[in-house]
C-alpha positions in Angstrom: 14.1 -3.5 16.3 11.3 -1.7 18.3 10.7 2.0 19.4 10.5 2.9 22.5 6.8 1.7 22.6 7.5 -1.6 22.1 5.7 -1.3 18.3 8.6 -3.0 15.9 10.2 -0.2 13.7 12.5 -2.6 11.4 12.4 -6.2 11.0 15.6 -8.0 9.4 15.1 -11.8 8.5 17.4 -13.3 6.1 18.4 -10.1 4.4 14.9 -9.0 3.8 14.0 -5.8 5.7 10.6 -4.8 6.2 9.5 -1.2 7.9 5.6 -0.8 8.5 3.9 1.0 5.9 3.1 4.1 8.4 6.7 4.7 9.2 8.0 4.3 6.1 7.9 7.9 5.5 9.7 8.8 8.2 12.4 6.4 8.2 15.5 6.7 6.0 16.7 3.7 4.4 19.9 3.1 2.5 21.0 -0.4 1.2 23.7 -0.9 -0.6 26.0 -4.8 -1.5 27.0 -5.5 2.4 25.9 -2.8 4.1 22.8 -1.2 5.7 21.7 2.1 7.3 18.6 2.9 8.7 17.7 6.2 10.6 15.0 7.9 12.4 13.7 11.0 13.3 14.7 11.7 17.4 11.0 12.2 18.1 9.6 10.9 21.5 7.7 8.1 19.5 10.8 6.5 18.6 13.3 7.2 21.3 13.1 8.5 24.5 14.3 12.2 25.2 16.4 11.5 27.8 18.6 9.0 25.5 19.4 12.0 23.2 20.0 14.2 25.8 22.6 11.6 27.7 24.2 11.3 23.9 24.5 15.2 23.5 26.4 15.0 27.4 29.3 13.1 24.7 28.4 14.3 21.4 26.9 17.9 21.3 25.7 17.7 17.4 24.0 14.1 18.5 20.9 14.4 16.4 21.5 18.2 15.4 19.7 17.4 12.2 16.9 15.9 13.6 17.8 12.5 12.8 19.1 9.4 14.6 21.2 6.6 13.5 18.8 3.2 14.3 20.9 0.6 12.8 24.1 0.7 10.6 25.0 -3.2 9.5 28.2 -4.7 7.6 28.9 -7.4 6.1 32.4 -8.0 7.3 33.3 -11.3 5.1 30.3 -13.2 3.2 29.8 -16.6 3.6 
């Protein structure tokens, strides 16, 4: 996954998840057995402003905290 930039945000390979070191601070991570949650401040580095504003058109409290879901995985059925 990449921000808006193009620089990559979160990479997922083979269940191994790796942020780069100067984002980790500002990126939320939460892991638990099968499932995966990642989220991101809605700042213009990460995501554009017009994407929140076209969310809040659906969802008024879209980002009300500050905050944007990035990626939410689960494992349905393991191998």
């Amino acid at each position: 996954m990449n921000t808006y930039h193009g620089e990559s945000l979160v990479n997922v390979t083979n269940d191994y998840v790796e942020i780069p070191t100067h984002l980790q601070p500002s990126i939320n991570f939460a892991q638990v057995p099968g499932s995966l949650c990642v989220t991101v401040p809605a700042t213009e580095q990460l995501v554009p402003a017009w994407v929140v504003d076209a969310m809040r058109q659906q969802e008024p409290m879209y980002a009300s905290d500050g905050r944007i879901l990035a990626i939410m995985v689960t494992v349905v059925e393991p191998e």
